[in-house]
VEXDOVEX-595424 format. One line per field, with one value per residue (C-alpha): residue in three letters; x, y, z. Coordinates in steps of 0.02 Angstrom, whole numbers, plus 50000, padded with zeros to 5 digits. Layout:
BEGIN
code = [ALA/...]
u = [X/...]
v = [Y/...]
w = [Z/...]
This chain:
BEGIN
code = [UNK/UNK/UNK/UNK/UNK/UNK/UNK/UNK/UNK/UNK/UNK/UNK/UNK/UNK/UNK/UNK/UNK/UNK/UNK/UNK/UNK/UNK/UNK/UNK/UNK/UNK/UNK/UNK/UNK/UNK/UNK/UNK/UNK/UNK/UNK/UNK/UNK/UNK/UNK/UNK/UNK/UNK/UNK/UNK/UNK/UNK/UNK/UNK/UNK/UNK/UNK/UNK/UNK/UNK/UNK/UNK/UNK/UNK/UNK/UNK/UNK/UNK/UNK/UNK/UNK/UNK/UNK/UNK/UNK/UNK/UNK/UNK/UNK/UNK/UNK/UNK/UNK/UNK/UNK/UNK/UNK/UNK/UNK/UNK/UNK/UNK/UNK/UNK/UNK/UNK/UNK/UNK/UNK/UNK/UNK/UNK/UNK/UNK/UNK/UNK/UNK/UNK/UNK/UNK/UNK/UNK/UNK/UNK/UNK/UNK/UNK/UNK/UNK/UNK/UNK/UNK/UNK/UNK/UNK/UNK/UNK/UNK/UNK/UNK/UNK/UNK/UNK/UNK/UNK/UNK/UNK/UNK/UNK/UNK/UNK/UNK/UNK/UNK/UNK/UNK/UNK/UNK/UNK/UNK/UNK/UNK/UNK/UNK/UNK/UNK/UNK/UNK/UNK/UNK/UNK/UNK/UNK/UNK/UNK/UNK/UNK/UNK/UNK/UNK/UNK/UNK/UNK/UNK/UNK/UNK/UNK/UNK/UNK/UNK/UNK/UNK/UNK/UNK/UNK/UNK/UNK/UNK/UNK/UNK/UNK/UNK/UNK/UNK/UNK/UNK/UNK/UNK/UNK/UNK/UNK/UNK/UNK/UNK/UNK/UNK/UNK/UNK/UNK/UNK/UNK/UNK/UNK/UNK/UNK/UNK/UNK/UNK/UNK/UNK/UNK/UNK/UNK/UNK/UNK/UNK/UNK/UNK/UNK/UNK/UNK/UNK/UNK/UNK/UNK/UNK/UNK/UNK/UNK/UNK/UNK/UNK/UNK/UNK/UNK/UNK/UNK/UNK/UNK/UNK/UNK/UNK/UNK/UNK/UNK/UNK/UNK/UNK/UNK/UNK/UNK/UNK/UNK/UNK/UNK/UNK/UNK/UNK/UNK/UNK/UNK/UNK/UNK/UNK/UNK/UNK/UNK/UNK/UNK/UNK/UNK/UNK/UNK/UNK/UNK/UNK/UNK/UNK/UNK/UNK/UNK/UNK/UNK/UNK/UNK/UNK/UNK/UNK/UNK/UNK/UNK/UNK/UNK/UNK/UNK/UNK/UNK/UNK/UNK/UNK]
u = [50704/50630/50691/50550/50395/50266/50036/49987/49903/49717/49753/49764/49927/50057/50194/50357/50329/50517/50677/50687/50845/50939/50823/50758/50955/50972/50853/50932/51052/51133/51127/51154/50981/50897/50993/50883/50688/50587/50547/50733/50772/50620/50452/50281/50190/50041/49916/49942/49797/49753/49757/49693/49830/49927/49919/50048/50106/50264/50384/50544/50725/50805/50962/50980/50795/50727/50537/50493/50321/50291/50180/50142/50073/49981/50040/49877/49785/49895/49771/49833/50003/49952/49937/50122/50197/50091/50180/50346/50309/50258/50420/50519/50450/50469/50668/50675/50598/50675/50773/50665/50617/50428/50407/50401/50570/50590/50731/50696/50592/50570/50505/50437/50327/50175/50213/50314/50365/50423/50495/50473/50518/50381/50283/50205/50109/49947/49874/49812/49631/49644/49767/49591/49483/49571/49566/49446/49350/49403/49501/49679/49712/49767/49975/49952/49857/49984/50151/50074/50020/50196/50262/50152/50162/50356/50349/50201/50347/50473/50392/50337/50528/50567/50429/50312/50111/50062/49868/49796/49828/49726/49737/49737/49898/49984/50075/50160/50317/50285/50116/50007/50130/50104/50285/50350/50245/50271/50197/50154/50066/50119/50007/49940/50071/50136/50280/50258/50355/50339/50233/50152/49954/49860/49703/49636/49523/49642/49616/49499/49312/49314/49502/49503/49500/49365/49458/49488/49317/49248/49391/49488/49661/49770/49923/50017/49878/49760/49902/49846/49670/49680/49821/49657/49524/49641/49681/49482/49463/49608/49544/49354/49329/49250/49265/49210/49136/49010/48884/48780/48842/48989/48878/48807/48999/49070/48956/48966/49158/49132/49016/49157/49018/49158/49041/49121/48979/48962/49019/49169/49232/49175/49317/49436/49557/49499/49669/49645/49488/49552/49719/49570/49475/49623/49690/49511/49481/49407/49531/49674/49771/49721/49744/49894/50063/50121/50282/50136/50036/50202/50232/50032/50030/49910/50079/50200]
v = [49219/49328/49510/49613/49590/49567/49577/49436/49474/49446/49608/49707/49771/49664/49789/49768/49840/49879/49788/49766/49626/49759/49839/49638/49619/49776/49691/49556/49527/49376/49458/49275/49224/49315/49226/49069/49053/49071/48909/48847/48957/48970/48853/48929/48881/48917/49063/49204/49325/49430/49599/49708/49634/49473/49325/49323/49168/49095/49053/48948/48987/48823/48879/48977/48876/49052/49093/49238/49310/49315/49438/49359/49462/49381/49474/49420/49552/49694/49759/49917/50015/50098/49928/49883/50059/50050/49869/49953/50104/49999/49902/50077/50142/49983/50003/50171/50135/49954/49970/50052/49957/49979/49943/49767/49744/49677/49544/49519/49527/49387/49407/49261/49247/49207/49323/49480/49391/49509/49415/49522/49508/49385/49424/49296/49419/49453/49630/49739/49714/49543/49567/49704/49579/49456/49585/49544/49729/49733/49893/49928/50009/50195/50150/50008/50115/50261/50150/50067/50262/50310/50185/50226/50400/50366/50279/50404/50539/50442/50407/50593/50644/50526/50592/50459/50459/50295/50327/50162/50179/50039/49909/49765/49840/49874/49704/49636/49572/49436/49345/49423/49585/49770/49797/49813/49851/49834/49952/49866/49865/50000/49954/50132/50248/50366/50496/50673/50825/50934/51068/50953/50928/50785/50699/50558/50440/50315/50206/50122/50152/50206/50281/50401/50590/50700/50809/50655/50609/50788/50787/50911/50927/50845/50800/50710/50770/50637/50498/50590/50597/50392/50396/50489/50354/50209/50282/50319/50108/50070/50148/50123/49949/50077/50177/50361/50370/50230/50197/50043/50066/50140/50310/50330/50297/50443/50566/50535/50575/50703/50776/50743/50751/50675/50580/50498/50364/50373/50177/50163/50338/50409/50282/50373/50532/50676/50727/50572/50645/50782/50714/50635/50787/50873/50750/50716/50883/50916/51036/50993/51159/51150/50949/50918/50871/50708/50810/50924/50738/50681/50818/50828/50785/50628/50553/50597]
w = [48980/48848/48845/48836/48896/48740/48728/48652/48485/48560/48656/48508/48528/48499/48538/48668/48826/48817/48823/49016/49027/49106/49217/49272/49298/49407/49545/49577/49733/49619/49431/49384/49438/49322/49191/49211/49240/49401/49401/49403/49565/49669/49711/49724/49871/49958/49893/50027/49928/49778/49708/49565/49453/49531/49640/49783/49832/49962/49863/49919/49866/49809/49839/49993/50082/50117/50113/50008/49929/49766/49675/49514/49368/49230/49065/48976/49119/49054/48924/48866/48856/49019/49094/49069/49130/49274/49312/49293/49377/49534/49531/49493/49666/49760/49692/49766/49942/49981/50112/50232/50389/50368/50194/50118/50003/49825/49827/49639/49475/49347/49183/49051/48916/49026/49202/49269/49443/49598/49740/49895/50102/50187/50313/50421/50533/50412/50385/50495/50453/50524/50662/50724/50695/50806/50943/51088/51054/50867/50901/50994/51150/51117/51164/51053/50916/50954/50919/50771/50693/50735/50617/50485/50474/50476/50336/50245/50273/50199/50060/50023/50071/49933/49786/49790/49860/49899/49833/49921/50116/50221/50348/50210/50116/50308/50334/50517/50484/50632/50675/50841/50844/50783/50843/50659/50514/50350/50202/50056/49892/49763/49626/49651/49693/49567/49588/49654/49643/49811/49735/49615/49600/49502/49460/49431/49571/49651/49798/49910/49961/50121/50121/49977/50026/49970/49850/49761/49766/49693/49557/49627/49596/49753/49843/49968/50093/50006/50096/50276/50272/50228/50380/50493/50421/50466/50671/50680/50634/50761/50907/50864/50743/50631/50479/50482/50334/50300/50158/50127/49943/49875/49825/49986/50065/49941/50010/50175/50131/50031/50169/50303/50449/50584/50724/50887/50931/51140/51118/51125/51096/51264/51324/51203/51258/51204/51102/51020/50951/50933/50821/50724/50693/50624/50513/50422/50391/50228/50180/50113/50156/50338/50361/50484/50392/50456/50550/50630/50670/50759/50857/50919/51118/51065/50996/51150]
């Protein structure tokens, strides 16, 4: 293994990211892993899906016969110095949140000359975008919707409680840890998330089209709150199939966000409680200051 992660020259750069032996070391559950490549310890397998800067794959370990993912980051995509702290910032977070039972863990990182490599926990359920679509109305039943929101506003809390805003909150980075269930859900993809202090504000548009908040949108200055209104969006598509906010481009879909004209279409929400609707109404508020807090979500009678 090399020890620091280098641009090739055709970036323009040429520089070391930084000498990261030690910090690859300090992920690994056998330190002696890391000694030797990827390749020697695991085996890539299938193609599970892409992101914004990797490839995840199963991988199998050929020593224990465990299935893992693999999140596989070309270093030839990593453009600019930001590029590279971002990648290390990402795995920085993940270190501080393993352990949690709804977030996806990092067993290990690789590094070579070619890819920064971050084994993680598999799970064989899917995301939730496609468990809904499977779903014979597209949407969940509100007990269903209600235990699944539970989780996730768990986990939204414990990351806050632990500094970091997760910046890209949706069904397609909400994993099931087993296939056809919503019993246990997994948060994952931190390719976003940045750390926060609690009284902390910052800028900057992160996220997803239909999920971002509208102070983000307007270039306002925000705040953990931005993580609750894309908690709201994602409970509106649970119990409806739906987003809240939709566009037939991406310009017309910011400002119907930044509008934040809330609609409950007869079909299906006249089947819907009205404190789920009115959970909903609270949590996509366009104010930041008067948007629940997740503890003030949990404690709403929707969630008893």
């Amino acid at each position: 293994m090399s020890c620091c992660l280098f641009l090739p020259a055709v970036c323009g750069i040429g520089r070391c990211w930084a000498d990261i032996k030690t910090w690859v070391l300090s992920w690994s559950n056998d330190s002696k892993s890391t000694l030797t490549s990827f390749e020697d310890r695991y085996e890539l397998g299938i193609e599970l899906g892409s992101r914004d800067c990797g490839v995840i794959h199963e991988c199998f370990d050929k020593r224990s016969n465990e299935t893992w993912a693999c999140k596989s980051i070309a270093k030839k995509r990593l453009i600019i110095r930001d590029d590279i702290l971002n990648v290390k910032l990402e795995v920085d977070i993940m270190k501080r949140l393993s352990g949690h039972p709804n977030i996806v863990n990092l067993k290990e990182v690789y590094e070579d000359a070619n890819y920064v490599r971050l084994v993680m926990e598999l799970c064989t359920g899917g995301d939730l975008y496609d468990f809904i679509q499977t779903c014979e109305a597209k949407r969940l039943s509100e007990f269903s919707a209600r235990h699944l929101f539970q989780q996730l506003l768990l986990v939204i809390m414990y990351c806050h409680e632990n500094g970091v805003i997760h910046r890209d909150l949706k069904p397609e980075n909400i994993l099931l840890a087993t296939k056809g269930s919503y019993f246990s859900i997994k948060l994952t993809d931190f390719g976003f998330a940045t750390y926060i202090q609690p009284e902390e504000k910052l800028r900057g548009v992160f996220g997803t089209r239909f999920y971002i908040a509208p102070e983000i949108l307007t270039g306002k200055e925000y705040n953990q709150t931005a993580d609750i209104w894309s908690a709201g969006v994602i409970l509106y598509i649970l119990l409806s199939g739906k987003v809240p906010f939709w566009g037939a481009t991406e310009e017309t879909t910011f400002d119907a966000i930044m509008a934040a004209k809330l609609h409950f279409p007869s079909d299906p929400w006249d089947q819907i409680s009205v404190s789920a609707k009115d959970l909903i109404t609270k949590i996509l508020s366009p104010y930041p200051t008067k948007r629940l807090t997740a503890p003030q979500i949990l404690d709403h009678p929707w969630m008893k």
